[in-house]
N, C-alpha and C positions, 0 to 999 in steps of 0.2 A: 076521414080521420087521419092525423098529422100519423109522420112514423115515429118509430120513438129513440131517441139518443140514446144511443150505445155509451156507456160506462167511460168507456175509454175512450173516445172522442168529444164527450163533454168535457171529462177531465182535462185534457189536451187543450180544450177550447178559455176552458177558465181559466189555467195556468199561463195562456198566453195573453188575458186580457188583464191580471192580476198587476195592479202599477203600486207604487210607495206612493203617489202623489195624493193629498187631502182631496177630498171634497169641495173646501174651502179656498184649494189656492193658495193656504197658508202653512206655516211648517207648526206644524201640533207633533206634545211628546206630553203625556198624561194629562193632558186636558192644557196646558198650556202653549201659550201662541212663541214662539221661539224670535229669536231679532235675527236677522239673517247675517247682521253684522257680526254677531259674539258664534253663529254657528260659523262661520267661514274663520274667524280666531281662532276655534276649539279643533277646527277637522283640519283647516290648511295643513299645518307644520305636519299631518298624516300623509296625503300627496304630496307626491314627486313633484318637483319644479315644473318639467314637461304635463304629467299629467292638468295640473294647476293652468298652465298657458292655455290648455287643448281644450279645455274646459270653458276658458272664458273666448275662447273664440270662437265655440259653440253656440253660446250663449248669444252671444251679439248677432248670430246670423240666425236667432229664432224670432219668431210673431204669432201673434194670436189670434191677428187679423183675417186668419185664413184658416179653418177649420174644417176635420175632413173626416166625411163621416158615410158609413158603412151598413146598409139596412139588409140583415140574413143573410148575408155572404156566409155559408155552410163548411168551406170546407178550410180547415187551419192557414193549410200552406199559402191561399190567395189570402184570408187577411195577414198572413204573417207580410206578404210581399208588400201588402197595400203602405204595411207601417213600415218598412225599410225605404220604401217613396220619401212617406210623409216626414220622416226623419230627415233621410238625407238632404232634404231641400229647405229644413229649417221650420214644418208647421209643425208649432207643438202640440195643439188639441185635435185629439182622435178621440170622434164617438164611435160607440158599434151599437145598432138597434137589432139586437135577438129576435130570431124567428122561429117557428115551427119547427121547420125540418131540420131531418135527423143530421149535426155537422158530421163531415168527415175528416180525417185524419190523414197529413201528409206531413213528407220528413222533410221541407223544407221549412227553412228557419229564419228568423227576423233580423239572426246576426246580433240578439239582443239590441233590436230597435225600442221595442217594448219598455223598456226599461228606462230610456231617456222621452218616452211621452208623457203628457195627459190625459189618459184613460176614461171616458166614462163609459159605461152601459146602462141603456136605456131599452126599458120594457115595451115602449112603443114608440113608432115614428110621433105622435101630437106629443108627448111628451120632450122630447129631442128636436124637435123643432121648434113648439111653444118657446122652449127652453132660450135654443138661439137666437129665436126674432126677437125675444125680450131682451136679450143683449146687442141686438142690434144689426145680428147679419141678414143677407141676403140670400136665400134657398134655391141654389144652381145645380139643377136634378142632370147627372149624364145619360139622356134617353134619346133613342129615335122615332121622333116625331115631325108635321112639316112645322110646327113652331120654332123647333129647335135654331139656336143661332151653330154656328161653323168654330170648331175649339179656339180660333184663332180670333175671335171677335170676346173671348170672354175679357172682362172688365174687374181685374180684382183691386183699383184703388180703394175700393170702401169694404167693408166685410163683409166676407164670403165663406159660405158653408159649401163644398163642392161634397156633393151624394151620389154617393154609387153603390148600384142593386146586385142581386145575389145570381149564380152562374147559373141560373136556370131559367126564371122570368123578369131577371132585372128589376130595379125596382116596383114597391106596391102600386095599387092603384091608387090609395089614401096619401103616399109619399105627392104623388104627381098633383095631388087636388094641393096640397100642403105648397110648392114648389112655385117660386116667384118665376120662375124660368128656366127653361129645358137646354140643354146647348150637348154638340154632336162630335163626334171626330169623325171628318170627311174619309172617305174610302173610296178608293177605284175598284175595287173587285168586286166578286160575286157575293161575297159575306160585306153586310152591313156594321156589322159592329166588332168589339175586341175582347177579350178573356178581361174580366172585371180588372184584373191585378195589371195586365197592360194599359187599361183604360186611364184606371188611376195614376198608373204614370208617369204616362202622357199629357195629361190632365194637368196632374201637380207642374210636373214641370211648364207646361205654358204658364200657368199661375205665376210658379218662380222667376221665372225671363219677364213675364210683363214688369212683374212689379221691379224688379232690377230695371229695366229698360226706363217705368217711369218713372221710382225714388232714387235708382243711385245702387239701392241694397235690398235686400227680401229684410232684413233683420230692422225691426224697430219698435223693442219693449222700451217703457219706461225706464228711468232709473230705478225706481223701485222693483218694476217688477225684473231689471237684471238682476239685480242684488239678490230678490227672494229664487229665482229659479238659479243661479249660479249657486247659492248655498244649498236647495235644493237637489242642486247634481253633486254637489260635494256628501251629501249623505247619501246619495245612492252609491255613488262612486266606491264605498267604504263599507264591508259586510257588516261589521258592527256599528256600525254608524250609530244607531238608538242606544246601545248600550252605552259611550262614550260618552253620548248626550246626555242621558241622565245621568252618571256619575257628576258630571260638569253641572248639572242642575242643582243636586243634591250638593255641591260644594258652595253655591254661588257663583261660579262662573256665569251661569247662562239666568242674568234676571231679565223674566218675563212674565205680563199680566194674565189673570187666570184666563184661558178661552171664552167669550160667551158664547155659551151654545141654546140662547133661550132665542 
């Protein structure tokens, strides 16, 4: 029988997986879809000039190409690390697939990384994987096994979900059936592998160097999709962001179609 989550370590745990970003991928404010052009109108002239620059050259060194995702990692502090990785190197979708066991609770912090990802939580690995093969990526499990390829071989031109498992038995058994292929971080010592939060990394960062090495840049959304997450970061950017918005809605500034949500 699993242990049971303590109060205050789940709270901890939601609070830090809690994001503004839709579902959708779209900027929704009372059921409707927003233009990212009349939101970036309405918020800009709120941000500082610098803010505004720092913003869009965020922006351009993000992709979605490369998605990173988290299955019972338990204890706050390592996924807070995993997502100050995944930030600073520009991947903006972070899964986390909940487990069992009891999280715990540590005081290190993401540095509000949280806040500028894509957040989802998923109730199960088939779930969270289904999910992405349907999108299109490839399922690159960090495990040590002799299939495993050498971190230095991985290959993130096409997409990539890179998976990593929780500080005790690393990923499930059900993840690894799920998993198009296993890849390693070599080591000389007596210890085979590295604290989940080093792994990922290490990890991330090869990912970021390859795809620099072979496009040029880690960053490459569409136009559109700069537009929606640059307005996207200009509401987060802003505590009252929703508030300002619907006033603007309620004026006519911000016309847009109802959401379908059928």
């Amino acid at each position: 029988m699993a242990a049971r989550k303590t109060p205050d370590a789940d709270r901890a745990m939601s609070e830090l997986l809690s994001t503004s970003r839709s579902s959708t991928g779209k900027l929704l404010l009372d059921g409707c879809v927003l233009d990212p052009s009349r939101v970036i109108e309405v918020l800009g002239p709120l941000l500082s000039e610098e803010r505004r620059v720092r913003i869009g050259e965020v922006v351009a060194g993000r992709t979605y190409n490369v998605a990173t995702v988290v299955e019972g990692v338990i204890n706050t502090g390592n996924v807070s690390a995993v997502m100050r990785s995944a930030e600073a190197l520009g991947f903006q979708s972070f899964h986390v697939i909940s487990g069992d066991l009891p999280y715990k609770h540590s005081s290190r912090t993401t540095q509000g990384a949280q806040k500028w990802l894509d957040v989802t939580v998923w109730d199960s690995a088939d779930a969270c994987i289904n999910s992405l093969r349907d999108s299109g990526f490839r399922i690159v499990v960090t495990h040590v096994d002799e299939a495993a390829r050498p971190l230095h071989e991985l290959d993130c031109t096409r997409k990539t979900a890179l998976v990593f498992g929780n500080e005790l038995n690393g990923v499930s058994d059900r993840m690894l059936e799920l998993a198009d292929e296993t890849c390693v971080i070599p080591t000389i010592g007596f210890v085979q592998s590295f604290n989940v939060s080093v792994a990922a990394a290490l990890t991330l960062h090869q990912a970021y160097r390859f795809r620099v090495r072979t496009f040029g840049r880690n960053g490459d959304l569409t136009e559109p999709q700069f537009d929606e997450l640059r307005a996207d970061f200009y509401v987060r950017a802003l505590e009252h962001a929703d508030r300002i918005l619907r006033l603007a809605l309620e004026s006519g500034a911000l016309r847009s179609p109802k959401a379908d949500h059928s």
